[in-house]
C-alpha positions as CSV (number, residue, x, y, z in Angstrom):
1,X,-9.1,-2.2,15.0
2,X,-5.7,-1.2,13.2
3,X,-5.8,2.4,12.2
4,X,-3.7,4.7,9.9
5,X,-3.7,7.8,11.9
6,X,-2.6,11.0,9.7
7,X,-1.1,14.1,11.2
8,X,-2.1,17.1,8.2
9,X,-2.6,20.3,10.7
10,X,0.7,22.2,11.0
11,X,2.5,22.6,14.2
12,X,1.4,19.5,16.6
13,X,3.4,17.8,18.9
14,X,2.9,13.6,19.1
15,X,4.3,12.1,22.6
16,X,4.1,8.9,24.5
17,X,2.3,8.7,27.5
18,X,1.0,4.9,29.1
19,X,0.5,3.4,25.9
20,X,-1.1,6.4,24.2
21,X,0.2,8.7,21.8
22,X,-0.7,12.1,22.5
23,X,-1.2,14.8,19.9
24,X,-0.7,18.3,21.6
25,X,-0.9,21.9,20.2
26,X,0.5,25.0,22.4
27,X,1.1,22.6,25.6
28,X,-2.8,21.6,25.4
29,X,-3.5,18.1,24.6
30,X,-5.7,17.9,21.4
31,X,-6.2,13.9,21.3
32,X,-4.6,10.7,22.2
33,X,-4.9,6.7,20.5
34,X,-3.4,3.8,22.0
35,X,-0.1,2.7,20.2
36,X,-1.7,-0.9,19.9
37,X,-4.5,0.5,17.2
38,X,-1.8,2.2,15.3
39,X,-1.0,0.4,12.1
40,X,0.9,2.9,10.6
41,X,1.4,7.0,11.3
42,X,1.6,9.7,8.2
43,X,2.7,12.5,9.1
44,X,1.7,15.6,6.2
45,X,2.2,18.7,8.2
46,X,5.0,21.0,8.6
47,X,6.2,21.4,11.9
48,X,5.5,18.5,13.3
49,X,7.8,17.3,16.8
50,X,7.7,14.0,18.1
51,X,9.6,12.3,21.1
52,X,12.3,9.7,20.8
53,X,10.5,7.0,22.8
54,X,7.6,7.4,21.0
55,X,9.1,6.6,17.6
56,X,11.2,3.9,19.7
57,X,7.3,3.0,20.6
58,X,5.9,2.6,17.4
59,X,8.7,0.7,16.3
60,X,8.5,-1.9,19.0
61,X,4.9,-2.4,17.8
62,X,6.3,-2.7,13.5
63,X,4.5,0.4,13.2
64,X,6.2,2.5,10.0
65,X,5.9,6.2,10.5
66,X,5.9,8.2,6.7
67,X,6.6,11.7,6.1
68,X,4.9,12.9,3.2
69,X,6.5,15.8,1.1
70,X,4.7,17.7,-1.6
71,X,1.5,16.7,-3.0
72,X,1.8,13.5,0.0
73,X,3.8,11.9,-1.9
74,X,6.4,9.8,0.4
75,X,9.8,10.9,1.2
76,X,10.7,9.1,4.4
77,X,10.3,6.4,6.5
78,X,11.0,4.9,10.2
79,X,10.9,0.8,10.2
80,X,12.0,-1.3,13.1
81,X,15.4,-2.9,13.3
82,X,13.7,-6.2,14.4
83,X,11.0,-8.1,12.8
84,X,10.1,-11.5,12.7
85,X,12.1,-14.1,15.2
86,X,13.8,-16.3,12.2
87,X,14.4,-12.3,10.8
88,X,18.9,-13.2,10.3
89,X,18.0,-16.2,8.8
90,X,14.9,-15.2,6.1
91,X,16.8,-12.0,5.2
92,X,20.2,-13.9,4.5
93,X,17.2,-16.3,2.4
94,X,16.5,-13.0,0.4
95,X,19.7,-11.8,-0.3
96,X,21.1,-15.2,-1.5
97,X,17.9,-15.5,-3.9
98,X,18.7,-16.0,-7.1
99,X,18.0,-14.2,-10.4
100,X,15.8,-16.3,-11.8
101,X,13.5,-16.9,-8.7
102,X,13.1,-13.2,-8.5
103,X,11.9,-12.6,-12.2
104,X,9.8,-15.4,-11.5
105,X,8.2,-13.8,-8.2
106,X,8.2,-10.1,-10.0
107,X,6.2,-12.0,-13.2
108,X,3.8,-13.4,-10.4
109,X,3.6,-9.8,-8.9
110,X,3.2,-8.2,-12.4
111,X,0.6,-10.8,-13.6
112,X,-1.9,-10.1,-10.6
113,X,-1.6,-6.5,-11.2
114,X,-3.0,-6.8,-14.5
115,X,-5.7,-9.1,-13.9
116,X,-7.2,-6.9,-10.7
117,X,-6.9,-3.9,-13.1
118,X,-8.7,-5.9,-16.1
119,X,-11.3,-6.6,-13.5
120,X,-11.7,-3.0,-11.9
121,X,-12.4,-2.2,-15.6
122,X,-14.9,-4.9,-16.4
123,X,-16.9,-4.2,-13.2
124,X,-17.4,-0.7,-14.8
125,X,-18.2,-2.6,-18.2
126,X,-15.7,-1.7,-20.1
127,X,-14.7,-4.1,-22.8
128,X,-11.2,-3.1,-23.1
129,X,-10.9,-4.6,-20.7
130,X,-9.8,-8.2,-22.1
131,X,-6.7,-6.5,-23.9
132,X,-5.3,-6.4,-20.3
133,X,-6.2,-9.9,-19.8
134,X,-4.4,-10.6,-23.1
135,X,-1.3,-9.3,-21.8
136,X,-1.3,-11.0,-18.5
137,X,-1.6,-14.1,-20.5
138,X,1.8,-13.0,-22.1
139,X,3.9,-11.8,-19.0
140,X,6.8,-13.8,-19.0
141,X,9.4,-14.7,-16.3
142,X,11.0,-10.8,-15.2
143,X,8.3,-8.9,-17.4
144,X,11.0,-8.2,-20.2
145,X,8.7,-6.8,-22.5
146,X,7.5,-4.1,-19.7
147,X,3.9,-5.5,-20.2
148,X,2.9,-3.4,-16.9
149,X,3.8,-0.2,-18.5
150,X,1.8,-1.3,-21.6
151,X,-0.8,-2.4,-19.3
152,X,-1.0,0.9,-17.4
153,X,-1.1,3.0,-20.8
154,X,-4.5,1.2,-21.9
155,X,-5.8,1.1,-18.2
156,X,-5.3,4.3,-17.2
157,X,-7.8,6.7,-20.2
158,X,-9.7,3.8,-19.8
159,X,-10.5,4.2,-16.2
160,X,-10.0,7.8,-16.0
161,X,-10.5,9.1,-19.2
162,X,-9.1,9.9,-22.6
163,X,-7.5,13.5,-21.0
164,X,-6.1,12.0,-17.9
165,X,-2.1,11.6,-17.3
166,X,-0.4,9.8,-14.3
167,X,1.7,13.0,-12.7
168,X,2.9,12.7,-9.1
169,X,3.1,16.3,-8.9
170,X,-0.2,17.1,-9.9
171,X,-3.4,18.3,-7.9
172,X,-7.0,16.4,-8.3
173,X,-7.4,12.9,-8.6
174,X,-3.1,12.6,-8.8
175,X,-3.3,13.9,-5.7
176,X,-5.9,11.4,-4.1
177,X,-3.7,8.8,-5.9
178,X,-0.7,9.9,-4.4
179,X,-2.0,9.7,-0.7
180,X,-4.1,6.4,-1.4
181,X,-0.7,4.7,-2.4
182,X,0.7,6.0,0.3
183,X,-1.5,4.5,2.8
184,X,-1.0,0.9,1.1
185,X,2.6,1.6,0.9
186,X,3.1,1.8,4.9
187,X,0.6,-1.2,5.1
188,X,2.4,-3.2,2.7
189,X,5.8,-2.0,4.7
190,X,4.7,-3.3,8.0
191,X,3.8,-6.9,6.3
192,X,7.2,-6.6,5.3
193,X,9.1,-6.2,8.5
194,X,6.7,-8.7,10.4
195,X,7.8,-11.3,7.6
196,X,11.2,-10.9,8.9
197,X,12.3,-9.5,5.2
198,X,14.1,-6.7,4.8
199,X,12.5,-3.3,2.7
200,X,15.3,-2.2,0.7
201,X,16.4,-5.7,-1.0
202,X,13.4,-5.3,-3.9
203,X,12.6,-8.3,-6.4
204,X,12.0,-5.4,-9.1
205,X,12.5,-2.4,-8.0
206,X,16.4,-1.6,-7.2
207,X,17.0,2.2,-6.9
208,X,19.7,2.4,-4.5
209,X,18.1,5.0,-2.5
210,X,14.7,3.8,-2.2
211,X,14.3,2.3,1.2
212,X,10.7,1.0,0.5
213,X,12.1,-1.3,-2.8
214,X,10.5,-4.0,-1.7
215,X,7.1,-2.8,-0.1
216,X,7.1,-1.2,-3.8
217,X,7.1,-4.2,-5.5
218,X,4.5,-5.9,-3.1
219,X,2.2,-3.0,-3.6
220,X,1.5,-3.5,-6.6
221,X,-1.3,-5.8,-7.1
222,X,-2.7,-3.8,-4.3
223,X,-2.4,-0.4,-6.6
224,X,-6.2,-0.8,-8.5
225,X,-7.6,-0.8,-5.1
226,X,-6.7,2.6,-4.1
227,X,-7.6,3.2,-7.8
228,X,-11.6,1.8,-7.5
229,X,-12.0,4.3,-4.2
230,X,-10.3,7.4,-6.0
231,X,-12.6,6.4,-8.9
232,X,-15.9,6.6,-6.4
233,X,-14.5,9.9,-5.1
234,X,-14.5,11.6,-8.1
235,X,-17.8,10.1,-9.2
236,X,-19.3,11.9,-6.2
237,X,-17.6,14.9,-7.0
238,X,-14.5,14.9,-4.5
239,X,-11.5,15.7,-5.8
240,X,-9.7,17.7,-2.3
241,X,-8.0,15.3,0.0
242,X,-9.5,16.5,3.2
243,X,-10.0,14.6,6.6
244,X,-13.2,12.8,5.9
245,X,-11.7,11.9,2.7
246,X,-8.4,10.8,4.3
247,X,-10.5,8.3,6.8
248,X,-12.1,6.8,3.9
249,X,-9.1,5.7,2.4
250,X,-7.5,4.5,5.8
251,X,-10.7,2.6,5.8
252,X,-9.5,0.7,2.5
253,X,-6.7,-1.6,5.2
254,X,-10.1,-3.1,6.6
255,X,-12.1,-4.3,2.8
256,X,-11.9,-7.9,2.2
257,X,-10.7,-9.5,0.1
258,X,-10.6,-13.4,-1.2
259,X,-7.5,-15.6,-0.6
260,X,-7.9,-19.3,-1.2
261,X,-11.5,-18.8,-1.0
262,X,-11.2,-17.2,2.8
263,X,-12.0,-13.4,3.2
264,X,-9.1,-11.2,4.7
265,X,-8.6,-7.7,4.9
266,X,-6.3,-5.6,3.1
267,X,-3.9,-5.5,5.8
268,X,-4.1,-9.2,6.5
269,X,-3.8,-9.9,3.1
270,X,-0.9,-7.7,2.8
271,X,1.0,-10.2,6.1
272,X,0.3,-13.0,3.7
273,X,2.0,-12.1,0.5
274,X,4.7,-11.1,2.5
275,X,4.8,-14.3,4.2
276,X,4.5,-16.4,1.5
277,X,7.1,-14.8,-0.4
278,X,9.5,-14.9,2.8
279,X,8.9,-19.2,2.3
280,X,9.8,-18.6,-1.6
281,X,13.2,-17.0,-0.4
282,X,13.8,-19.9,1.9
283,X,12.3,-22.8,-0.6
284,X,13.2,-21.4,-3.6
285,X,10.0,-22.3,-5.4
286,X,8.0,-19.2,-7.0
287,X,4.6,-19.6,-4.4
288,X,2.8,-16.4,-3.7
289,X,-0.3,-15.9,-1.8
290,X,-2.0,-13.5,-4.0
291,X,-5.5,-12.2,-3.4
292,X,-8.1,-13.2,-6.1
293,X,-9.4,-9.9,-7.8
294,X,-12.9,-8.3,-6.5
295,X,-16.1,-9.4,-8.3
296,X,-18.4,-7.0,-9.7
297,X,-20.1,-6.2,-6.6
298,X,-17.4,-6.3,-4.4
299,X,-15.4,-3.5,-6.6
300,X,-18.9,-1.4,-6.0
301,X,-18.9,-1.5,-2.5
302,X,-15.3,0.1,-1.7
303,X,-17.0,3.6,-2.2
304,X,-19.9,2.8,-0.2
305,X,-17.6,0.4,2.7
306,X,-15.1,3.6,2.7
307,X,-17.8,6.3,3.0
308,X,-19.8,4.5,5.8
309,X,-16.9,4.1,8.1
310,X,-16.1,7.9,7.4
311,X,-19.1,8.7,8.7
């Protein structure tokens, strides 16, 4: 099974050895995983050595590696220089895209977004929710009205609370948002290199020094996941990102969801967005593969999915 392996305890060393990456402490070996189950590696601590062949390693395998700064929020990131086999020809595809086919993918992006969120809140029975189906009913080609931020300001007292405010840098359930992003934001990442598309030429997103532009865009829709779990954490009280807390949400790359009526996990679902959107570039028809958003029951079971395979 794929794994996102974090490194949070200051001072280890990771190393190849056979197959294995080996996490050592003063010389002594403290644990090993074989490279094959690593999906991605986040790295937290300070102090933290690594070997050259092993990041070579992971990087043969499309494994991203992402160092975390304060409040693990990313800063950096290691992605392969090869991808997919038809990788020249797809990213030449998604450079030459047009204009219009990428306000027409980001509207695609933007709409999903909405819709999971609108569903996240009616499976906690909250009828505001259909204001956010109202708006993803108005998205138009590029989002030129910023309906997502408009989305996000009715979503966000409505899931956490009248009091609550989206700040990177803060502690509490920021904090757990911060890191649960960050795990889809490496997963998302792989998809994208495997797709043979390149990171840093966003459909959106376009900050010249943001090498993850376009793992950022595809994110998105992915966001009110990472939101449901974070939800369920707090609900039980947990509010300090500590180890069993960081398994559950590496757990969230394994929760199914529905494409085209067929389950696939996060992390599968993740390979076909990016695929699909790697066919838009070379077609130049707007045709995503977008997951359909959780049922009722389905957004219940993330807390209770995460914390069994914690335990």
């Amino acid at each position: 099974m794929d794994r996102i392996v974090d490194i949070a305890t200051d001072g280890r060393h990771l190393s190849l050895f056979r197959g294995f990456m080996v996490v050592s402490e003063g010389g002594e070996e403290v644990g090993r995983i074989a490279l094959d189950a690593i999906h991605a590696l986040i790295v937290h601590a300070h102090g933290t050595t690594w070997s050259a062949n092993l990041v070579a390693a992971l990087a043969e395998r499309g494994a991203p590696i992402v160092f975390c700064g304060t409040n693990h929020t990313p800063v950096a990131v290691t992605l392969p220089l090869e991808g997919h086999h038809a990788q020249g020809a797809r990213i030449q595809a998604q450079w030459n895209a047009s204009r219009p086919l990428a306000k027409q993918l980001w509207r695609l992006v933007v709409v999903a977004k909405i819709r999971t969120q609108a569903a996240l809140l009616e499976a906690r029975g909250i009828r505001e929710a259909e204001a956010l189906h109202f708006l993803a009913r108005r998205v138009r080609s590029g989002d030129p009205d910023n309906l997502e931020a408009q989305a996000a300001k009715r979503y966000w007292p409505l899931l956490m609370g009248p009091e609550f405010r989206r700040d990177r840098d803060q502690d509490g359930a920021n904090a757990l948002l911060n890191y649960g992003y960050a795990v889809m934001r490496a997963s998302v990442a792989r998809a994208v290199i495997a797709a043979g598309l390149h990171p840093t030429i966003g459909i959106h997103h376009a900050n010249r020094g943001n090498a993850f532009a376009l793992a950022d865009d595809l994110v998105e829709p992915f966001r009110p996941l990472v939101d449901a779990l974070v939800a369920a954490l707090l609900a039980e009280g947990i509010e300090a990102l500590d180890p069993p807390t960081k398994r559950r949400f590496a757990r969230l790359i394994a929760f199914d969801l529905r494409i085209e009526g067929e389950a696939s996990p996060v992390s599968v679902a993740a390979v076909r967005l990016a695929q699909s959107l790697a066919r838009s570039f070379e077609t130049g028809a707007p045709a995503l593969a977008l997951f359909e958003p959780p049922s009722p029951i389905e957004w219940g079971s993330i807390g209770r999915a995460t914390l069994d395979a914690a335990a």
